[in-house]
LOKOL-753075 format. One line per 5 residues: number of its first residue (from 1); their letters; for each residue x, y, z of C-alpha. Coordinates in steps of 0.25 Angstrom, whole numbers. Example, Ala and Ser with C-alpha at 12.3 -4.5 7.8 and 13.67 -1.06 7.14 Angstrom:
2
1	AS	49 -18 31 ~ 55 -4 29
// end
This chain:
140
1	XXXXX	-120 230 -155 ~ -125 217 -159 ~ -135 213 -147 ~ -140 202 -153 ~ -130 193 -154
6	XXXXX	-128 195 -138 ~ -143 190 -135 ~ -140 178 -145 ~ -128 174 -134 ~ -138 175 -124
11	XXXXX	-149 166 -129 ~ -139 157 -132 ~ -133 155 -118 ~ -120 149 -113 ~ -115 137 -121
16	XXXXX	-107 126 -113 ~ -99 114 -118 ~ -104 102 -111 ~ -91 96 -115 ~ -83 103 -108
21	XXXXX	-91 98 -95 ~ -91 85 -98 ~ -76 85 -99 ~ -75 93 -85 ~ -84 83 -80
26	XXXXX	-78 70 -84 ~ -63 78 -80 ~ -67 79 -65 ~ -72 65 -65 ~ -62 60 -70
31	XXXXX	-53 67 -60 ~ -60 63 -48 ~ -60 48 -52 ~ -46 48 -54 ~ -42 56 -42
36	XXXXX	-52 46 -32 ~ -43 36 -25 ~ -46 23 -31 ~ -39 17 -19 ~ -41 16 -5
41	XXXXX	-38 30 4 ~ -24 28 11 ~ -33 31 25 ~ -41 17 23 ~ -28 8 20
46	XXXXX	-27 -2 28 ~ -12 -2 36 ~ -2 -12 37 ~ -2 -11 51 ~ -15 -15 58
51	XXXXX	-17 -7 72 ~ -26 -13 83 ~ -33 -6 89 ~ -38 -15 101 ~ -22 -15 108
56	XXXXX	-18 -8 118 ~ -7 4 115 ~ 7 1 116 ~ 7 -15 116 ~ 19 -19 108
61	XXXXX	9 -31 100 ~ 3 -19 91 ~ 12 -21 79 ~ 22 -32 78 ~ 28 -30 63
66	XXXXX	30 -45 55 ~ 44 -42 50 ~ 52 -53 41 ~ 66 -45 41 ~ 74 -51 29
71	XXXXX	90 -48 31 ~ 103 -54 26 ~ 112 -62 36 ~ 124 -70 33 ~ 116 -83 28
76	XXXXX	108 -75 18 ~ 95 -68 19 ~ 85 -70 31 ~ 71 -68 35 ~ 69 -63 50
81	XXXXX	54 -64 57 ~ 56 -59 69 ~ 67 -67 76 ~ 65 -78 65 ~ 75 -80 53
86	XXXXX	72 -85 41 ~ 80 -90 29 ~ 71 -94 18 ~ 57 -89 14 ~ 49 -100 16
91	XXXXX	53 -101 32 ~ 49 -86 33 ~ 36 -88 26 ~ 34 -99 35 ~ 35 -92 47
96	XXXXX	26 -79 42 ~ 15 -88 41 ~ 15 -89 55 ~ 13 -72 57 ~ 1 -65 55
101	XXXXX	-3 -60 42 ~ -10 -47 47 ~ 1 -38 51 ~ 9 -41 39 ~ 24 -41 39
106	XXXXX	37 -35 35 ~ 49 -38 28 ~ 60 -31 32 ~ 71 -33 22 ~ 86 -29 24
111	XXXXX	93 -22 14 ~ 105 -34 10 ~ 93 -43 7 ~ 90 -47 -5 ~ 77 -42 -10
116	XXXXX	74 -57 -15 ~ 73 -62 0 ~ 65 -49 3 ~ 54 -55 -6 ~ 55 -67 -1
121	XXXXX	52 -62 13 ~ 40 -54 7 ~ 36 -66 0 ~ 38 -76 11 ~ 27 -67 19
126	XXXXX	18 -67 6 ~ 19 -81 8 ~ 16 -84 20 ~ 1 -75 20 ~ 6 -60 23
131	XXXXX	-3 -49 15 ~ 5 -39 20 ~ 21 -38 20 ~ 28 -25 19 ~ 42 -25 13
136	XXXXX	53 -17 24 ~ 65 -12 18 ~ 77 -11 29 ~ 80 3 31 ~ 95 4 27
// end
């Protein structure tokens, strides 16, 4: 029996590779920087669609949607606001500088339309201040 090499282990103690920590270390910081959301949690987004609060329930004023509907008739392509037509982009752009700019707006395009008159509508609200405007594809 060789005893003394066993004592010669104990004096000796255990031996650790402080390499192998530091890799471990720098692997878990690295996985929590990259799994941290650089971007704003979806609960602090600010919506589309402003509520206020101060109203009284069930009046119909809570939410009037800004809709330009862009379809095709028999003279060609036409911008609707409301019960307004439109034939051209500078005449709707015109009459959305009169709107509010809060609430945004929507354009609703028909399917037959071409999509160059769609990005005229889209363009013709960029124009005249909107922040906002949501593209609305016709359901088929």
């Amino acid at each position: 029996m060789k005893f003394g090499r066993r004592d010669d282990r104990r004096r000796q103690g255990v031996v650790l590779s402080m390499s192998s920590m530091i890799d471990c270390t720098f692997l878990l910081l690295a996985f929590f920087l990259f799994t941290t959301a650089a971007t704003r949690p979806e609960d602090r987004l600010t919506p589309n669609l402003a509520i206020d609060r101060d109203r009284e329930r069930g009046s119909g004023s809570d939410f009037q949607p800004q809709v330009v509907e862009v379809f095709r008739s028999e003279d060609g392509p036409r911008f609707r606001l409301g019960t307004r037509l439109f034939a051209d982009k500078p005449s709707l752009a015109a009459a959305l500088r009169e709107l509010p700019r809060d609430p945004g707006l929507f354009v609703r395009v028909e399917g037959s339309v071409n999509v160059a008159f769609a990005a005229a509508a889209v363009q013709a609200a960029r124009d005249a201040g909107f922040d906002t405007v949501t593209y609305v594809p016709a359901s088929p």
